[in-house]
N, CA, C and O atoms as a DFTB+ gen file, in Angstrom:
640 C
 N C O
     1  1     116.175     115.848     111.405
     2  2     114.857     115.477     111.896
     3  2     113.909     116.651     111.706
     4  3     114.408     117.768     111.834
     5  1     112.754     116.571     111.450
     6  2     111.804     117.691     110.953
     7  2     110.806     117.735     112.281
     8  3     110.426     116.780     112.958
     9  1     110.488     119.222     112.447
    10  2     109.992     119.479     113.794
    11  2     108.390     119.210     113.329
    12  3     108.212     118.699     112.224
    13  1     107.616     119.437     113.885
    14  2     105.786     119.146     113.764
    15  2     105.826     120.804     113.235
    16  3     104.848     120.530     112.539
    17  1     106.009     121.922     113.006
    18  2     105.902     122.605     112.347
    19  2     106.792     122.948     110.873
    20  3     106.673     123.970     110.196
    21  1     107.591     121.927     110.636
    22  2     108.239     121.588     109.806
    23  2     107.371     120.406     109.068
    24  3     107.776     120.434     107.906
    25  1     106.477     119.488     109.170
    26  2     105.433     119.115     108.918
    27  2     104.283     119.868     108.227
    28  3     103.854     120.002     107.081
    29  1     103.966     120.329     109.559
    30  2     102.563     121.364     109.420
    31  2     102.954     122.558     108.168
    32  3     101.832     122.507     107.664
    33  1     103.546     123.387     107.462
    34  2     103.909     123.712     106.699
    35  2     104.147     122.898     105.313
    36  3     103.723     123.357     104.253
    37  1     104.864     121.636     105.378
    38  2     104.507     120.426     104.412
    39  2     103.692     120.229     104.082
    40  3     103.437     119.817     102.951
    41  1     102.818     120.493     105.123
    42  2     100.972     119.609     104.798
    43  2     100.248     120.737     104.225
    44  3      99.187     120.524     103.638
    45  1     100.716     121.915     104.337
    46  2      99.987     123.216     104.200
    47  2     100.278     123.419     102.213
    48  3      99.409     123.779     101.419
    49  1     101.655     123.077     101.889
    50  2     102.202     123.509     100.946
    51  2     101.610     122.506      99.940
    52  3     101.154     122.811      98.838
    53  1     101.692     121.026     100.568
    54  2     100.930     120.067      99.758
    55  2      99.495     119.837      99.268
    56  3      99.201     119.186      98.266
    57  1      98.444     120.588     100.280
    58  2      96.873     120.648      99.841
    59  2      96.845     122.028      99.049
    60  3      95.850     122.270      98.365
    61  1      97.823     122.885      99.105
    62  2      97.577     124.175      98.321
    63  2      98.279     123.725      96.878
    64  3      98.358     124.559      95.977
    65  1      98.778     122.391      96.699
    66  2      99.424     122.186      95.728
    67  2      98.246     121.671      94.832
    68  3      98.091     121.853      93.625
    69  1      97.286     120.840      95.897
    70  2      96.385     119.496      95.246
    71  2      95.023     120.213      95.309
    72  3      94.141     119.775      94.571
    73  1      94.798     121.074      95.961
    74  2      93.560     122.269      95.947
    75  2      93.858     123.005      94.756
    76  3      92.790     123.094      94.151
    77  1      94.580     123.461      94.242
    78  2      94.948     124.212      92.928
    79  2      94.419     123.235      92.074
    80  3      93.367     123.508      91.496
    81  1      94.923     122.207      91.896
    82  2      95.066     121.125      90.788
    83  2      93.329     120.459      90.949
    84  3      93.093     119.444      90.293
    85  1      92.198     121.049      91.806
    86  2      91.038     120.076      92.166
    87  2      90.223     121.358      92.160
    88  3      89.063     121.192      92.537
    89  1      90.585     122.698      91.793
    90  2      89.582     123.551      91.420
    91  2      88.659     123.172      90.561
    92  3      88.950     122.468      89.595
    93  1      87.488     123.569      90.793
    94  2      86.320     123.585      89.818
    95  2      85.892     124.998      89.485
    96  3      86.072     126.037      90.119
    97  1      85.402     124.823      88.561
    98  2      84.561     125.848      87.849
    99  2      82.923     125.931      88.246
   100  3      82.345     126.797      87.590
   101  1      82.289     125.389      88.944
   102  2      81.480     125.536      89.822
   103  2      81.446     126.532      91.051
   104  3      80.426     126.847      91.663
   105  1      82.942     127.048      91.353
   106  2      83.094     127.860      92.257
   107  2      82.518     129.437      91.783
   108  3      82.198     129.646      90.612
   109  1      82.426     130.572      92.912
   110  2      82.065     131.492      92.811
   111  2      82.554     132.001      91.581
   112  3      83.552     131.316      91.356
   113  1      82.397     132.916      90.547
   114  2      84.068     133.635      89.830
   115  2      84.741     134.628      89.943
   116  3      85.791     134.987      89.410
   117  1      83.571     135.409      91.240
   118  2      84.658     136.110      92.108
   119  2      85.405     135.155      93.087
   120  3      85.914     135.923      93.904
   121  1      85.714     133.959      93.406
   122  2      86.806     133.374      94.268
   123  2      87.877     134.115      93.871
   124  3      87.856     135.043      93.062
   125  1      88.945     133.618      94.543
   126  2      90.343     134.049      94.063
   127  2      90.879     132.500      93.517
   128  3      90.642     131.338      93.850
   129  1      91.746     133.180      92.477
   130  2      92.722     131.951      91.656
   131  2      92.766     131.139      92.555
   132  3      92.384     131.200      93.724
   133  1      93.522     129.919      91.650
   134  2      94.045     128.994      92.311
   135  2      95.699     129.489      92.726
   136  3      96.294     130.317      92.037
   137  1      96.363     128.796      94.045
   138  2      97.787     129.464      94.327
   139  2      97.681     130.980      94.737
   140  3      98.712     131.557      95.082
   141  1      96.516     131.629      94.717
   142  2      96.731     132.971      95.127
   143  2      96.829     133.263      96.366
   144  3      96.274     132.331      96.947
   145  1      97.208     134.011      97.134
   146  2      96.965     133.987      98.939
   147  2      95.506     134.332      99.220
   148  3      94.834     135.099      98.529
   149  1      95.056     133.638     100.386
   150  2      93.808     134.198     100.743
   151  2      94.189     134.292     102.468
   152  3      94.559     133.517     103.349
   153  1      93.818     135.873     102.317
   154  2      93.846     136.686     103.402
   155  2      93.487     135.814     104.925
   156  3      92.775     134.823     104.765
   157  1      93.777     136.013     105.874
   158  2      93.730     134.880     107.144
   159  2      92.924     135.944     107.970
   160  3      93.012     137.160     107.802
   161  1      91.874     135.108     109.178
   162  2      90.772     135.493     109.969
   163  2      92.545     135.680     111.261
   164  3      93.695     135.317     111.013
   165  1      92.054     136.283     112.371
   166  2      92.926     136.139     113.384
   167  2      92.631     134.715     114.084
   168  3      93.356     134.492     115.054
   169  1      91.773     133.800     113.789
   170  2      91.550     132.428     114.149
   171  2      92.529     131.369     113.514
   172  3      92.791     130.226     113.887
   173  1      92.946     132.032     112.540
   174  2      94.120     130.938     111.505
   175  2      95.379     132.697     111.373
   176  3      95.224     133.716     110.700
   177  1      96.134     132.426     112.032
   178  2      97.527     133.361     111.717
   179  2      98.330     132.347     110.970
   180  3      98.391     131.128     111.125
   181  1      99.170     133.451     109.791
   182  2     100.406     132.860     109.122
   183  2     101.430     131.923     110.147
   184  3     102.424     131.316     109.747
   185  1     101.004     131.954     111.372
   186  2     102.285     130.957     112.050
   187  2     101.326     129.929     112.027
   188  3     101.936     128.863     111.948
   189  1      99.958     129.726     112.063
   190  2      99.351     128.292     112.376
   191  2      99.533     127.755     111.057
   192  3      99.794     128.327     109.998
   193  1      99.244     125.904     111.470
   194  2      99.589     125.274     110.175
   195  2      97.973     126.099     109.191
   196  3      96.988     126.654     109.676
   197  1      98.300     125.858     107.865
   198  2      97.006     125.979     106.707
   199  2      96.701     127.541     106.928
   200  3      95.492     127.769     106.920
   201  1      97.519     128.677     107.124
   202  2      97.538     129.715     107.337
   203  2      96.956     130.585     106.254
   204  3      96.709     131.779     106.426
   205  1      96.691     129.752     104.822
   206  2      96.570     129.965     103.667
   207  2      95.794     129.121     103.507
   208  3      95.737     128.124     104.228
   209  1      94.802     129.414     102.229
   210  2      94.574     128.172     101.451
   211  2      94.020     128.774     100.085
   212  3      93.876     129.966      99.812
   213  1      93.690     127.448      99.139
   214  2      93.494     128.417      97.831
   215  2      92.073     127.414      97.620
   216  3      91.909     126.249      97.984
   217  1      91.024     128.441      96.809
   218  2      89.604     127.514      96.662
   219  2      89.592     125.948      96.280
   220  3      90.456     125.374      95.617
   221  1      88.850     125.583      96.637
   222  2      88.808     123.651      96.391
   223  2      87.249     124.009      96.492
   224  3      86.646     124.990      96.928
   225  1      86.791     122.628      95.822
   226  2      85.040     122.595      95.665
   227  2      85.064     122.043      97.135
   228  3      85.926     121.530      97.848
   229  1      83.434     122.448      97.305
   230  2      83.069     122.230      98.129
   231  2      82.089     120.376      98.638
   232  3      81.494     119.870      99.589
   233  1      82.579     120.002      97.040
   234  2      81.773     118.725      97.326
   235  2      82.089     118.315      95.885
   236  3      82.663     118.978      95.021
   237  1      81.482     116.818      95.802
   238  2      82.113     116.387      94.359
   239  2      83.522     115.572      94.157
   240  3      84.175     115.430      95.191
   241  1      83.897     115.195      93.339
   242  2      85.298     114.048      93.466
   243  2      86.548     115.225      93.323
   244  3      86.476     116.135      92.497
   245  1      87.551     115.073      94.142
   246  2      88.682     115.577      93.920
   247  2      89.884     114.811      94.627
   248  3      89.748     114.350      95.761
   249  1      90.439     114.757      94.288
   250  2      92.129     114.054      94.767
   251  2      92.535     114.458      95.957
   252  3      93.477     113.833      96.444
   253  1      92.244     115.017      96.343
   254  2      92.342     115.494      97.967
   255  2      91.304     114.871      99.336
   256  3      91.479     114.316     100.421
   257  1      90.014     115.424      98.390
   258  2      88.760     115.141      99.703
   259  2      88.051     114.217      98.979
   260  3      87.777     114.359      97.788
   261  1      87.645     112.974      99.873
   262  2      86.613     112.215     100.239
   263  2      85.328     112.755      99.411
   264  3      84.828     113.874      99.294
   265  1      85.070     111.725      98.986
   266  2      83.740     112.117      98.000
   267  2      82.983     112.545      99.017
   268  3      82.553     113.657      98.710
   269  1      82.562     112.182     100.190
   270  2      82.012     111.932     101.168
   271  2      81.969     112.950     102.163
   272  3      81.082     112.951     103.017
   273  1      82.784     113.741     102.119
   274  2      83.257     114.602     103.366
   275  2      82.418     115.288     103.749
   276  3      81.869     115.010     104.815
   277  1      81.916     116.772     102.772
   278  2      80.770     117.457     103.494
   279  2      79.706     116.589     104.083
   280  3      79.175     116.907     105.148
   281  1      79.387     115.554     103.463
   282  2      77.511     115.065     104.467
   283  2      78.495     114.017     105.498
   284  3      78.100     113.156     106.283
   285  1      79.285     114.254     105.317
   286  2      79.675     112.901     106.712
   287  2      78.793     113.999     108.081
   288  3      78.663     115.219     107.988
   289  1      78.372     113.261     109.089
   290  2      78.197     114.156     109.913
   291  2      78.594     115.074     110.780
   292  3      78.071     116.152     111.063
   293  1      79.906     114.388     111.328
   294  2      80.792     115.398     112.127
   295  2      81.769     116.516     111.203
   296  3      82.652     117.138     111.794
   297  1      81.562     116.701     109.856
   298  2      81.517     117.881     109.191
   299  2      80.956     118.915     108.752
   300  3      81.426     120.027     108.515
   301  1      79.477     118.336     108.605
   302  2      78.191     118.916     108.421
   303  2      78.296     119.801     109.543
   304  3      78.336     121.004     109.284
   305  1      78.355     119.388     110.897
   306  2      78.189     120.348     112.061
   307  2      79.639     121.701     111.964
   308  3      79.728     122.921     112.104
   309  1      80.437     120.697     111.687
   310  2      81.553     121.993     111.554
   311  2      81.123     122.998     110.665
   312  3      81.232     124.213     110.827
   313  1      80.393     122.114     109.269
   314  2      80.240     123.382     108.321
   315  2      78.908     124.519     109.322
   316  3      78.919     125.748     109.374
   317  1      78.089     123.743     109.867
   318  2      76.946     124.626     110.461
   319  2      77.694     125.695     111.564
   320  3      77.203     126.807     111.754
   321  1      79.203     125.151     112.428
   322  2      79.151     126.174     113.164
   323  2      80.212     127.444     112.516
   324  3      80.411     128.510     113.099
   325  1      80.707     127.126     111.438
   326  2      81.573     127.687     110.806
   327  2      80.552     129.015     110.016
   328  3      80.756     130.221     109.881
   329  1      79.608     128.274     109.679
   330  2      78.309     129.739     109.281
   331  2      77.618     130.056     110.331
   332  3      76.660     130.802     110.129
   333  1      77.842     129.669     111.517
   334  2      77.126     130.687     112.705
   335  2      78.203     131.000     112.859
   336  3      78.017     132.140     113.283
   337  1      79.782     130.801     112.837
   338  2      80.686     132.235     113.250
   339  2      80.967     133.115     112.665
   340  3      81.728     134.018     113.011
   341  1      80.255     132.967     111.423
   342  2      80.757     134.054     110.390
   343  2      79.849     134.103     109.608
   344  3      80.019     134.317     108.407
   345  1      78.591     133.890     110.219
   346  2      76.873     134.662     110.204
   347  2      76.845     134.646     108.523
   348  3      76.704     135.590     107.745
   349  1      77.060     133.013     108.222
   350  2      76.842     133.036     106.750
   351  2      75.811     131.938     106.415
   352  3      75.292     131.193     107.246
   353  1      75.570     131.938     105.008
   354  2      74.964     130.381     105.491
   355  2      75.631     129.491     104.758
   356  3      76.486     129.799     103.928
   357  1      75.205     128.120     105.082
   358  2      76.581     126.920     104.998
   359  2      76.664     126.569     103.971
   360  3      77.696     125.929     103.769
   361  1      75.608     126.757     102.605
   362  2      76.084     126.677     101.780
   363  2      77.744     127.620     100.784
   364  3      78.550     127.455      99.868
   365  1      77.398     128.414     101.679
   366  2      78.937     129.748     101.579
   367  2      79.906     129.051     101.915
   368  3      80.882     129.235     101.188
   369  1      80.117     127.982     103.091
   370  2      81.221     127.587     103.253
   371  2      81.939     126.467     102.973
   372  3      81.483     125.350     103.219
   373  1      83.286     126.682     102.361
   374  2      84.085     125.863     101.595
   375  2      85.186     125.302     102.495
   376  3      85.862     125.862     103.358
   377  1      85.176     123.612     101.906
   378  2      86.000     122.987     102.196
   379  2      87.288     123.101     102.062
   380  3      87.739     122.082     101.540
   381  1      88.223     124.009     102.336
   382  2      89.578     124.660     102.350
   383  2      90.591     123.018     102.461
   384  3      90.698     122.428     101.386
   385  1      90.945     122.675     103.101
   386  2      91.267     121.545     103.445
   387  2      90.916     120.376     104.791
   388  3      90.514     120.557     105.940
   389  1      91.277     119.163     104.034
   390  2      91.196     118.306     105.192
   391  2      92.697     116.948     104.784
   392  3      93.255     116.483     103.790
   393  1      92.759     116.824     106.228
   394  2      93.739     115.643     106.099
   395  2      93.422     114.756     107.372
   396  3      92.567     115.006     108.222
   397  1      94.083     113.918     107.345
   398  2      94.357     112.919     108.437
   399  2      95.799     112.874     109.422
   400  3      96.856     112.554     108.878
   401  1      95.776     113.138     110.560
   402  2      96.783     113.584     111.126
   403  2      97.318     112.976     112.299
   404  3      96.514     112.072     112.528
   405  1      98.343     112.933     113.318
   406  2      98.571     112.103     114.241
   407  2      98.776     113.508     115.036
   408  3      99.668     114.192     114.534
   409  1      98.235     113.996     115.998
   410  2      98.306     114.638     117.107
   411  2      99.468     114.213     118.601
   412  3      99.436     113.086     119.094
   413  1     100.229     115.102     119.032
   414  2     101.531     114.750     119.373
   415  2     100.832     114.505     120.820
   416  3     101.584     113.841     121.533
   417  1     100.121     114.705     121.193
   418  2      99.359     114.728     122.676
   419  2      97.459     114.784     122.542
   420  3      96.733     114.967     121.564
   421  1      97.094     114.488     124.265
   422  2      95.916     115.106     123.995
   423  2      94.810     116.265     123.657
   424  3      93.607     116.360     123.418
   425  1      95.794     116.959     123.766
   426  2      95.379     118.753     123.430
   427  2      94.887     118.452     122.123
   428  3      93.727     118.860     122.067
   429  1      95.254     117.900     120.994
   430  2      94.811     117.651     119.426
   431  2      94.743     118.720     118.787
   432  3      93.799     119.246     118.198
   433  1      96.470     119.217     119.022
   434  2      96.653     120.366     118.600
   435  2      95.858     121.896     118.980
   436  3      96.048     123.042     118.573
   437  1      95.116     121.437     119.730
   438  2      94.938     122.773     120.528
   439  2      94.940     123.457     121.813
   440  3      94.014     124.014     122.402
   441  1      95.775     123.354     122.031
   442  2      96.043     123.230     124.007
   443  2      95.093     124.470     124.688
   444  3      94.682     125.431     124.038
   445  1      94.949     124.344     125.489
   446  2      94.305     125.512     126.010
   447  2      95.428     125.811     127.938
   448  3      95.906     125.036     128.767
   449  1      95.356     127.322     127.803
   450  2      96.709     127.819     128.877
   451  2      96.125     126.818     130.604
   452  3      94.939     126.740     130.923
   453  1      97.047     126.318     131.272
   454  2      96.656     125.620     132.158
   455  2      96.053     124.506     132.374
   456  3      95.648     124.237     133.505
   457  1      95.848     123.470     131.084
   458  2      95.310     122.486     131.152
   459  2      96.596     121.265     130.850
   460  3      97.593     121.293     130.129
   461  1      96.062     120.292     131.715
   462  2      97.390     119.281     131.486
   463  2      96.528     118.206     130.613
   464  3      95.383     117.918     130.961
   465  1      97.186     117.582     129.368
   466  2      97.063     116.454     128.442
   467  2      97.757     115.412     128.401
   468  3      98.976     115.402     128.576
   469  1      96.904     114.204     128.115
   470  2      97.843     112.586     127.821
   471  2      98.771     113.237     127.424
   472  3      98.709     114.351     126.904
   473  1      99.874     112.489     127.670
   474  2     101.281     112.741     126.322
   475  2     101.265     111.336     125.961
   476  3     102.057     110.511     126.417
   477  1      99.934     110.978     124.760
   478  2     100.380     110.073     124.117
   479  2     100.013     109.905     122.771
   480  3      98.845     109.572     122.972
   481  1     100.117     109.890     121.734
   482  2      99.803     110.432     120.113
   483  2      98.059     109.790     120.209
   484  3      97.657     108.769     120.768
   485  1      97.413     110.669     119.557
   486  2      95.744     110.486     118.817
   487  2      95.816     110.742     117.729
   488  3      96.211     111.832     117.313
   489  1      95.422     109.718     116.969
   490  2      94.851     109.555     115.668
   491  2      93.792     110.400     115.407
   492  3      92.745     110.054     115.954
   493  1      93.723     111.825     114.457
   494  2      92.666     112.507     113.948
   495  2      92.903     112.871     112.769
   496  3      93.741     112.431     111.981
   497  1      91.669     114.212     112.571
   498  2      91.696     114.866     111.534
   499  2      92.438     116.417     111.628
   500  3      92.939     116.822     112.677
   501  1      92.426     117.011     110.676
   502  2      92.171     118.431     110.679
   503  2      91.339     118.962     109.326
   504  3      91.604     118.620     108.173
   505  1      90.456     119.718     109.664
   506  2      89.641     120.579     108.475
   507  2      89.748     121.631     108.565
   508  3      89.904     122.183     109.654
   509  1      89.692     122.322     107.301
   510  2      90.000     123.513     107.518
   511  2      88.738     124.261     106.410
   512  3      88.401     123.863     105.296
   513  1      88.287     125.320     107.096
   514  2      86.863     125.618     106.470
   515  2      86.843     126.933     105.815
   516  3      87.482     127.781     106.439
   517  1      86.252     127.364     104.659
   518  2      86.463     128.840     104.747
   519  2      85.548     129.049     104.384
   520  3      84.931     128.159     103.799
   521  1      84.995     130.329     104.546
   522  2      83.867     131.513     104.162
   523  2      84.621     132.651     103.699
   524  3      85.433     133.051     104.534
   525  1      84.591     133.298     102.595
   526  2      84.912     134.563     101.642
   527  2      86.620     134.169     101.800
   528  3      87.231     133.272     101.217
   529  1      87.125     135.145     102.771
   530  2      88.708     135.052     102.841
   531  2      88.996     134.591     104.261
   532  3      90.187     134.325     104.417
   533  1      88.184     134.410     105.416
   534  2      88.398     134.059     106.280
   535  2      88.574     132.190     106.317
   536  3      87.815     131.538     105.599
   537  1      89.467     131.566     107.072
   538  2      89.536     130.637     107.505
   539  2      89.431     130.012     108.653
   540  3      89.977     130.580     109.599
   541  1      88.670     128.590     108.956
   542  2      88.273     128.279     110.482
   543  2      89.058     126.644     110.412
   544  3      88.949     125.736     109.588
   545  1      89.720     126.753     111.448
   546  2      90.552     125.339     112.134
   547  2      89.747     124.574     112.569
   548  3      88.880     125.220     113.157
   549  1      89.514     123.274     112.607
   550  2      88.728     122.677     113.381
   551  2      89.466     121.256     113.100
   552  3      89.579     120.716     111.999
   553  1      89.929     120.788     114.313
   554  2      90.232     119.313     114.680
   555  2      89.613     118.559     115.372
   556  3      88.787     118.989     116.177
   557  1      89.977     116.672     115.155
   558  2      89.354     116.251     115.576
   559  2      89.771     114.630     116.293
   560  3      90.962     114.441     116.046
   561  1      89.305     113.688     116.914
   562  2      89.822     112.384     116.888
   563  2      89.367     111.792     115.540
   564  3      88.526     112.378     114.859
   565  1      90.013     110.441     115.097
   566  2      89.484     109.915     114.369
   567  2      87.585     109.152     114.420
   568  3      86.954     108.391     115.154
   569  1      87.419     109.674     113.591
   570  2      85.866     109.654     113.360
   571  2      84.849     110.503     114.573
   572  3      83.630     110.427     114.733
   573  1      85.745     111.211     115.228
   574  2      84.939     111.732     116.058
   575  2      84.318     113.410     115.920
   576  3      84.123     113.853     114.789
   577  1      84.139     113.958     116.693
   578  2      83.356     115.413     115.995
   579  2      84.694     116.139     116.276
   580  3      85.559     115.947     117.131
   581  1      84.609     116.782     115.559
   582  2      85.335     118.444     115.215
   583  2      84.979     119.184     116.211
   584  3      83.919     119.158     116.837
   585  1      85.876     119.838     116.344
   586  2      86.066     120.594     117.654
   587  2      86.958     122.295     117.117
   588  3      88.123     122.241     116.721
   589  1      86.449     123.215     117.169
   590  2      86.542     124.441     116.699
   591  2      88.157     124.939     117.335
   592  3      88.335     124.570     118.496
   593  1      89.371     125.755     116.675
   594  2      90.593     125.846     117.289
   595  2      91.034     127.333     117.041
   596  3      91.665     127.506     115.998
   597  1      90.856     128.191     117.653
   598  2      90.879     129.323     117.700
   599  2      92.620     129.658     117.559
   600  3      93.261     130.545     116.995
   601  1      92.917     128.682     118.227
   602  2      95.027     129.176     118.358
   603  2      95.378     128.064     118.238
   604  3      95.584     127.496     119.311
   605  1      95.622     127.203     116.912
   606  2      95.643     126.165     116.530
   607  2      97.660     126.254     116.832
   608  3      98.359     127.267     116.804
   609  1      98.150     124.622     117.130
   610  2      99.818     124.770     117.714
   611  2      99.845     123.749     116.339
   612  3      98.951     123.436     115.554
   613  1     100.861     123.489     116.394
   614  2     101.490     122.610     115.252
   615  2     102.054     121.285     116.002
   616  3     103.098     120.660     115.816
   617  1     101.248     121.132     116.693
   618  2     101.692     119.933     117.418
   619  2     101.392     118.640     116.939
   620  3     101.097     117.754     117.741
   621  1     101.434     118.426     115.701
   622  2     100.820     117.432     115.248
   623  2     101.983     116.825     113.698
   624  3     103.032     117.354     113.329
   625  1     101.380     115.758     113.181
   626  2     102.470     114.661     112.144
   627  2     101.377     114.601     111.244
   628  3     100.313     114.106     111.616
   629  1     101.519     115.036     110.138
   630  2     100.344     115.204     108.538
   631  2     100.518     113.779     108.206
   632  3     101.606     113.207     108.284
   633  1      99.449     113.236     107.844
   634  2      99.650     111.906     107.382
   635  2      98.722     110.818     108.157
   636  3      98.195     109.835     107.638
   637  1      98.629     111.287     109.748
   638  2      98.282     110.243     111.137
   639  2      99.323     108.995     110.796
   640  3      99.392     108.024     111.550
């Protein structure tokens, strides 16, 4: 049986597979390769899921993301607060990954110390945002807004 971080690592290994393969040449050409490591913010550590990621466009058709994704709205805001945390502007910030996910509780993968949650699965997202080499977590319910995850758990099933 595979644990939710036995997952979350799956899901990590699989968009760095399909982000490689959905690079554009529109990107910076100082980015880094495709498959190369990109260095982690202390907001995304090598133990959280997407600990990594490798450049993907930021908009445009790719096999991974939704033609749609950046102007949907409850991304737009992620991208806006993702350049007020890292005092960039939003055109800088790239769509690292996104998937669709089943969250093992109500925390939605991000518990916070002392708070008690449903224990009953939510249907969401996860996005994952980057600016230069830093990366920002942000989950969500399905269709609902993104919500910023500083100590993101792996409590969650890739796929929803």
């Amino acid at each position: 049986m595979r644990t939710p971080h036995h997952l979350a690592v799956a899901l990590t290994v699989a968009l760095l597979a399909t982000s490689a393969c959905a690079f554009s040449s529109d990107e910076d050409p100082a980015s880094p390769t495709p498959g190369s490591p990109t260095p982690t913010t202390p907001a995304a550590t090598a133990t959280s899921p997407g600990g990594t990621a490798s450049p993907s466009p930021s908009g445009g058709s790719s096999a991974t993301l939704p033609d749609d994704l950046r102007t949907r709205p409850a991304v737009a805001a992620a991208i806006a607060d993702t350049a007020e945390r890292a005092k960039a502007d939003p055109a800088e910030v790239v769509i690292a990954a996104w998937s669709p996910v089943t969250f093992n509780d109500g925390s939605m993968g991000c518990p916070k110390k002392g708070m008690s949650y449903t224990q009953s699965l939510v249907e969401g997202e996860l996005l994952l945002l980057r600016v230069d080499s830093s990366l920002f977590q942000y989950h969500a319910p399905t269709g609902g807004p993104f919500a910023y995850c500083a100590n993101p758990s792996s409590n969650f099933t890739v796929g929803g």
